[in-house]
MOPAC internal coordinates of N, CA, C and O (Angstrom, degrees):
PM7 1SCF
backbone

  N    0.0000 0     0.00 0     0.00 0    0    0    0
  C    1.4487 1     0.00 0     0.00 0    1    0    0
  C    1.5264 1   111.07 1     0.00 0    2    1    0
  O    1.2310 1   119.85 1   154.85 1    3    2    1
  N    1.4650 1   117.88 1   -25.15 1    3    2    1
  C    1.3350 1   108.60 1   174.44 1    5    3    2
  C    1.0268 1   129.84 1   -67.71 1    6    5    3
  O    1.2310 1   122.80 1   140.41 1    7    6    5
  N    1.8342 1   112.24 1   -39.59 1    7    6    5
  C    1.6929 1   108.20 1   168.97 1    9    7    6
  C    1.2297 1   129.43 1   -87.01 1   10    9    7
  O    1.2310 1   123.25 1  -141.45 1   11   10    9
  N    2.0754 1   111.37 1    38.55 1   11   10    9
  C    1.3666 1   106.67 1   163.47 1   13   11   10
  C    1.5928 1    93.18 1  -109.07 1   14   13   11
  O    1.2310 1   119.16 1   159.01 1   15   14   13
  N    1.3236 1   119.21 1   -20.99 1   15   14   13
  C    1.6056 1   121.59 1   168.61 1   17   15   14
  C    1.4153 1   120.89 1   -45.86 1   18   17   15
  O    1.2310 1   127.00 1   130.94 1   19   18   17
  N    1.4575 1   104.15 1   -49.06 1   19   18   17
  C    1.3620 1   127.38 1  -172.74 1   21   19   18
  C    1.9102 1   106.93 1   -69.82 1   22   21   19
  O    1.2310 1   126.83 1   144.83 1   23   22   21
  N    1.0966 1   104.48 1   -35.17 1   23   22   21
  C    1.6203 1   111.01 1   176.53 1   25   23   22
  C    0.9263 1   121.08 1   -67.98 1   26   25   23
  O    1.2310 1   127.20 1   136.42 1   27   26   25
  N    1.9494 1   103.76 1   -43.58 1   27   26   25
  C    1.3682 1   113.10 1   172.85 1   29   27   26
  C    1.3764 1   128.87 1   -57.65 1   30   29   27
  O    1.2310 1   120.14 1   148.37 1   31   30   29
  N    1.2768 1   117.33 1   -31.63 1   31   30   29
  C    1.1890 1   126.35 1  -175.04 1   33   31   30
  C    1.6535 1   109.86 1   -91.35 1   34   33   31
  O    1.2310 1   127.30 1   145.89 1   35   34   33
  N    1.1326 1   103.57 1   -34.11 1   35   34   33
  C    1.1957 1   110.67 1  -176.89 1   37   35   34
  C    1.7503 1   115.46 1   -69.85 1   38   37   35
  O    1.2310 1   127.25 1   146.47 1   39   38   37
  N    1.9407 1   103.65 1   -33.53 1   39   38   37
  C    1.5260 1    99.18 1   165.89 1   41   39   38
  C    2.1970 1   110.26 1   -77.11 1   42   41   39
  O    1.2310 1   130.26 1   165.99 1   43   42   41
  N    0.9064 1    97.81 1   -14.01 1   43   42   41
  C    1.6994 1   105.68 1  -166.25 1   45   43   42
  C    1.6622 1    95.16 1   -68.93 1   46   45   43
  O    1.2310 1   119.74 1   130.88 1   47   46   45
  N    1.4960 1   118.10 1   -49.12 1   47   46   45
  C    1.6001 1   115.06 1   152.07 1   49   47   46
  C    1.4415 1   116.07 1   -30.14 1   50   49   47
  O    1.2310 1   129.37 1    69.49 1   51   50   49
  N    0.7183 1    99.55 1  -110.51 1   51   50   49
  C    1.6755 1   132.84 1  -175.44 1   53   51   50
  C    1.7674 1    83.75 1   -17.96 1   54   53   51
  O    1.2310 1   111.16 1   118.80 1   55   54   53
  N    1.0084 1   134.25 1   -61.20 1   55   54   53
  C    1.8570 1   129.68 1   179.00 1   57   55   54
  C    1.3962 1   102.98 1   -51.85 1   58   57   55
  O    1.2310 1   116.55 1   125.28 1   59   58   57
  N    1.2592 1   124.17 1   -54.72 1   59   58   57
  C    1.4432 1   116.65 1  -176.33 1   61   59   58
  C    1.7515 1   113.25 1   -55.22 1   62   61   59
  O    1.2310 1   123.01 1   116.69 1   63   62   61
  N    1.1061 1   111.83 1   -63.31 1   63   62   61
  C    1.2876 1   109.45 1   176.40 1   65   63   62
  C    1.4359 1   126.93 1   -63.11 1   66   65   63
  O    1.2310 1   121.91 1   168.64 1   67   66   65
  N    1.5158 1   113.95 1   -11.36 1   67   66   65
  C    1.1438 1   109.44 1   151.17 1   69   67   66
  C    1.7438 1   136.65 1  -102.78 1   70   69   67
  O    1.2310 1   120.16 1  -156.84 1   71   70   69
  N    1.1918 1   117.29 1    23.16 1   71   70   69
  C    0.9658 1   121.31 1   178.72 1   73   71   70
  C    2.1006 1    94.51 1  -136.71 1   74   73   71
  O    1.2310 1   116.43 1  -144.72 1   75   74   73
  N    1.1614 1   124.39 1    35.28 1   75   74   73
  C    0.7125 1   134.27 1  -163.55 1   77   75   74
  C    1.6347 1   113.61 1   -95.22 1   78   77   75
  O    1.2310 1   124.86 1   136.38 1   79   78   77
  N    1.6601 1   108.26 1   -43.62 1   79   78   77
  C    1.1712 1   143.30 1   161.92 1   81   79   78
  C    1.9399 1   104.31 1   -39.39 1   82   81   79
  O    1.2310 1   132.66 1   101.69 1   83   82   81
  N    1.1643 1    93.15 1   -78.31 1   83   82   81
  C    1.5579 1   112.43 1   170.33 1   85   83   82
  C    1.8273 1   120.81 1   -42.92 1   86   85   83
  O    1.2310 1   123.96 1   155.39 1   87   86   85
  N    1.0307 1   110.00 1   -24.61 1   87   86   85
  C    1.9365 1   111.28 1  -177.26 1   89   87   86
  C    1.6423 1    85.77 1   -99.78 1   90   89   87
  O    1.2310 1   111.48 1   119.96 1   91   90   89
  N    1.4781 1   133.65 1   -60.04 1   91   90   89
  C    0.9204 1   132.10 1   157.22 1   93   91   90
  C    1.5198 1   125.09 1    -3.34 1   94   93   91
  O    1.2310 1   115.02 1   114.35 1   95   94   93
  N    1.2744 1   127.05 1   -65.65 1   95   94   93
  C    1.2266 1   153.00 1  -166.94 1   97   95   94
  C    1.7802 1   105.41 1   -87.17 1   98   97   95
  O    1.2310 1   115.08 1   139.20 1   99   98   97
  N    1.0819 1   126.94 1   -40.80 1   99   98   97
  C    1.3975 1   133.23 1   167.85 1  101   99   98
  C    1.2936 1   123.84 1   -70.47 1  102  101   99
  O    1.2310 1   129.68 1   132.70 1  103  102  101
  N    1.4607 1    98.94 1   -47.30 1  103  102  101
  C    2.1940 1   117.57 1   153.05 1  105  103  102
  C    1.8937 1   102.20 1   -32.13 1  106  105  103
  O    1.2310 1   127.74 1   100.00 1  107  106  105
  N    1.2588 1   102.71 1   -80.00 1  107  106  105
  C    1.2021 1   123.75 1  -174.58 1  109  107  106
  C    1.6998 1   120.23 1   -37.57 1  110  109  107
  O    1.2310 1   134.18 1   128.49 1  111  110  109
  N    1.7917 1    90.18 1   -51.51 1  111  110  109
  C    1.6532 1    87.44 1   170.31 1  113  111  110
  C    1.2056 1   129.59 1   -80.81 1  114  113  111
  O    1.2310 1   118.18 1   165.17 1  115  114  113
  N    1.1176 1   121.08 1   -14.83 1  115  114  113
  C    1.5096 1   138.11 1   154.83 1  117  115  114
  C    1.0843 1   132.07 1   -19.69 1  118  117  115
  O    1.2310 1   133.55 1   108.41 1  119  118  117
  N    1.6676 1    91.41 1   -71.59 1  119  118  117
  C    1.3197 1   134.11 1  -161.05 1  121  119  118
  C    1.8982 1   103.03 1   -64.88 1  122  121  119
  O    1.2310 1   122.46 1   146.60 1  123  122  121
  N    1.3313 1   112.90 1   -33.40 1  123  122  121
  C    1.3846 1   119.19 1  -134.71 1  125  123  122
  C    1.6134 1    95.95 1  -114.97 1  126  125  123
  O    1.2310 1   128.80 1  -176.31 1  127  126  125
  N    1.0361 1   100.66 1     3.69 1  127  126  125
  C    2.0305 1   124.23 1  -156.18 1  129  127  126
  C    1.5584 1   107.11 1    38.76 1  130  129  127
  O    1.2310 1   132.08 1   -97.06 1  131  130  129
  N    0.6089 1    94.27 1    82.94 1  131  130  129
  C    1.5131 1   113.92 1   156.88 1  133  131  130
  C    1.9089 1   114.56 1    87.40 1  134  133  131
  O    1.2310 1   112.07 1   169.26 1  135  134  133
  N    1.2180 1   132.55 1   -10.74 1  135  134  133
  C    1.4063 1   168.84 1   156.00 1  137  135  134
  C    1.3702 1   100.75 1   -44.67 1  138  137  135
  O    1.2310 1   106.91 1   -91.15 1  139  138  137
  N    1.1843 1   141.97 1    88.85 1  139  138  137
  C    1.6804 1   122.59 1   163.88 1  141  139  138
  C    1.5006 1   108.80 1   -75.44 1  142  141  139
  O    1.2310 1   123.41 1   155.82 1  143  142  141
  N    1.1257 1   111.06 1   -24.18 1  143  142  141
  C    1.9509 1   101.22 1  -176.83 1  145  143  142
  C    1.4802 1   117.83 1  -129.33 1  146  145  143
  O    1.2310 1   134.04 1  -147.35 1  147  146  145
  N    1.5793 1    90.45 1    32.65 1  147  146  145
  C    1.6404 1    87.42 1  -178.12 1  149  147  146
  C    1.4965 1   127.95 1   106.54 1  150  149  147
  O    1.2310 1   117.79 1    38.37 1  151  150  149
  N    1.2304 1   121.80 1  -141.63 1  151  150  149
  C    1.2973 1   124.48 1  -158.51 1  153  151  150
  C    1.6158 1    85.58 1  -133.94 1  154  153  151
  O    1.2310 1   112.84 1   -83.90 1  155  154  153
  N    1.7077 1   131.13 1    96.10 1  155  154  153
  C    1.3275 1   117.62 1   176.23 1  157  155  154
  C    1.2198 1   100.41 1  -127.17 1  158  157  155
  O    1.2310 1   121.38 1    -3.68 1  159  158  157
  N    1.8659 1   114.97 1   176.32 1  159  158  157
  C    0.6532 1   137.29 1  -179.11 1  161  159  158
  C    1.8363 1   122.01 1   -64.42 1  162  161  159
  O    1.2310 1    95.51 1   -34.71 1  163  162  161
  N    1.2903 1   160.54 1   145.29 1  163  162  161
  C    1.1789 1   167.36 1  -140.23 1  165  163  162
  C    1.4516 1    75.24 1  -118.99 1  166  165  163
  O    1.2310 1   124.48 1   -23.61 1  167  166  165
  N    1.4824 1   109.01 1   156.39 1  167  166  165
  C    1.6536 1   115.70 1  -169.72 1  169  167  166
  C    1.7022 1   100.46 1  -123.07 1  170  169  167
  O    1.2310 1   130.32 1   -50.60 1  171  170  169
  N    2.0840 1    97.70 1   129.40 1  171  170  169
  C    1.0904 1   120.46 1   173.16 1  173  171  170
  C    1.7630 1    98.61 1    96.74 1  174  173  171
  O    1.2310 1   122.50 1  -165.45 1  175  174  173
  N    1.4214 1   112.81 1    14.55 1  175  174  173
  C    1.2884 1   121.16 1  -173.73 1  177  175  174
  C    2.2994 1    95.86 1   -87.64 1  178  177  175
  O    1.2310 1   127.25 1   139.81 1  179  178  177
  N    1.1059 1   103.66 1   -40.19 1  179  178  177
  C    1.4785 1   108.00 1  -161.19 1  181  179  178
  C    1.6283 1    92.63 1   -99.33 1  182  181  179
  O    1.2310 1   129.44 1   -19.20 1  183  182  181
  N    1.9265 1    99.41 1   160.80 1  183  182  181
  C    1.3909 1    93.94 1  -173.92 1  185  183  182
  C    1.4985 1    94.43 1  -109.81 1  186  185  183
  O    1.2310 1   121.92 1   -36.56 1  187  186  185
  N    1.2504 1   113.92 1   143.44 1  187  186  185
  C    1.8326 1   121.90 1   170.53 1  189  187  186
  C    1.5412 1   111.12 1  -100.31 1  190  189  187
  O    1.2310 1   128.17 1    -5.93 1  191  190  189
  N    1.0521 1   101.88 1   174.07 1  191  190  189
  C    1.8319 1   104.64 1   174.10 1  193  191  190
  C    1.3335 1   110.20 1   -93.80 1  194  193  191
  O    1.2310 1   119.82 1   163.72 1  195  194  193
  N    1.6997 1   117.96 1   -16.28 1  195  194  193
  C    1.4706 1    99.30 1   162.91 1  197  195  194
  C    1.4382 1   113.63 1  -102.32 1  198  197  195
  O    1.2310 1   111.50 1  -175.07 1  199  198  197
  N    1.2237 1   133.62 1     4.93 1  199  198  197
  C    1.5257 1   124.61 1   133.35 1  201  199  198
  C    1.5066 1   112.41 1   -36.67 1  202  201  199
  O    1.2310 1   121.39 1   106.57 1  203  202  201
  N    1.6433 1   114.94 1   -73.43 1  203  202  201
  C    1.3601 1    99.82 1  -156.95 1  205  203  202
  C    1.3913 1    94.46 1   -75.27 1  206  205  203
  O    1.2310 1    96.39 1   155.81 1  207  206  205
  N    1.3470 1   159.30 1   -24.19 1  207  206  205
  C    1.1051 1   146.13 1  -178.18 1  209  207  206
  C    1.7858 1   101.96 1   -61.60 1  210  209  207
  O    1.2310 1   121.18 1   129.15 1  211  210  209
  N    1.0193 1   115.35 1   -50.85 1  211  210  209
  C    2.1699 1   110.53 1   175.72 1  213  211  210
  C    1.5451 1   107.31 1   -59.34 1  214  213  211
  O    1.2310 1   122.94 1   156.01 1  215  214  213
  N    0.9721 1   111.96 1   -23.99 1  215  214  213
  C    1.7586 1   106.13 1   179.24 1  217  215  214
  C    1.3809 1   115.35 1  -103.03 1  218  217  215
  O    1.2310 1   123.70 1   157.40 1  219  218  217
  N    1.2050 1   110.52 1   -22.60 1  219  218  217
  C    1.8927 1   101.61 1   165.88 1  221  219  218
  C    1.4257 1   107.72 1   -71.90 1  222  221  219
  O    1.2310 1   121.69 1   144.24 1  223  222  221
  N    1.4892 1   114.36 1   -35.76 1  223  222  221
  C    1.6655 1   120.71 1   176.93 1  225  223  222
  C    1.4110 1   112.30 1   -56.58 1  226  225  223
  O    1.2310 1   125.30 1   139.68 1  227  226  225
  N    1.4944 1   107.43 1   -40.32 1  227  226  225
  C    1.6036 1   106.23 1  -172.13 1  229  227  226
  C    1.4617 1   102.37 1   -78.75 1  230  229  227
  O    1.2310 1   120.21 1   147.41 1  231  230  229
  N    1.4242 1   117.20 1   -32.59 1  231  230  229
  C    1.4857 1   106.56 1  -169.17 1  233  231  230
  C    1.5583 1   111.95 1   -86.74 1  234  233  231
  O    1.2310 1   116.31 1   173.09 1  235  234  233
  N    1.6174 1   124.61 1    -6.91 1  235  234  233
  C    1.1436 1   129.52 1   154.71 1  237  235  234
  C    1.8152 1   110.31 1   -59.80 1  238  237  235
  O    1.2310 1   124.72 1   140.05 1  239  238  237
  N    1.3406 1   108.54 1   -39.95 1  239  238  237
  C    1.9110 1    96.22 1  -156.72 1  241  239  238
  C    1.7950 1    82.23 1   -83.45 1  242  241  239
  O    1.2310 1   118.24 1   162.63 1  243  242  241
  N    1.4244 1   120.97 1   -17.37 1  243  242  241
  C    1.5357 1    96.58 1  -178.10 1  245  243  242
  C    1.2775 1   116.52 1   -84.87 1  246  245  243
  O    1.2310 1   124.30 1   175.94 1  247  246  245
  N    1.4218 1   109.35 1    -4.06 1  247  246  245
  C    1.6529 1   113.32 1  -179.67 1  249  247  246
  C    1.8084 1   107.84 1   -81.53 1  250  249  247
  O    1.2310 1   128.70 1   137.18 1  251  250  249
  N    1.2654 1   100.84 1   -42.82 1  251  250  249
  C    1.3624 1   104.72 1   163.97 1  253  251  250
  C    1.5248 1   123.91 1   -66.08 1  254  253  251
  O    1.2310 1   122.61 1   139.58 1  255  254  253
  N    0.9094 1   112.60 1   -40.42 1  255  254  253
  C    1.8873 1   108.75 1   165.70 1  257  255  254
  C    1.3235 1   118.36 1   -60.52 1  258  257  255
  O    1.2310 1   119.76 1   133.44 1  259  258  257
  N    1.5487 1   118.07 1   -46.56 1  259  258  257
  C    1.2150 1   109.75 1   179.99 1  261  259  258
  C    1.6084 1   102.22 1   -74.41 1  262  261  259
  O    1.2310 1    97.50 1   163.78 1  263  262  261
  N    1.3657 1   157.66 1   -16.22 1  263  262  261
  C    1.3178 1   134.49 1   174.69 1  265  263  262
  C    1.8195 1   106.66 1   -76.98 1  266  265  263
  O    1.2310 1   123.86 1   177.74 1  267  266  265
  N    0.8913 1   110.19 1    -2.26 1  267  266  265
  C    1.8497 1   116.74 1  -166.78 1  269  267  266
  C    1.7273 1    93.13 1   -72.36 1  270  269  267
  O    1.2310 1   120.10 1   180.00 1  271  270  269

């Protein structure tokens, strides 16, 4: 009977620390009203340099297609 105690406890670990991530993350959103990471940006709102670097590329191969 002891080494189903010992399992037990020993799996009851192993659950905590893995679901640990997860209470973590619910704490957080909680906490923040409704925000899990804060105050961010809406996506495709800001410009990057490899944005404009993919769209000068694209608007180069369409400049070349359209003279073909």
């Amino acid at each position: 009977m002891g080494g189903v105690i010992e399992l037990m406890v020993f799996m009851l670990i192993i659950a905590i620390f893995a679901f640990a991530p997860l209470g973590y993350f619910i704490y957080m959103y909680t906490m923040k009203n409704g925000e899990p990471f804060g105050d961010t940006e809406p996506h495709g709102d800001s410009e990057s340099p490899v944005l404009k670097a993919v769209a000068k590329a694209i608007g180069i191969v369409k400049a070349k297609l359209g003279k073909s």
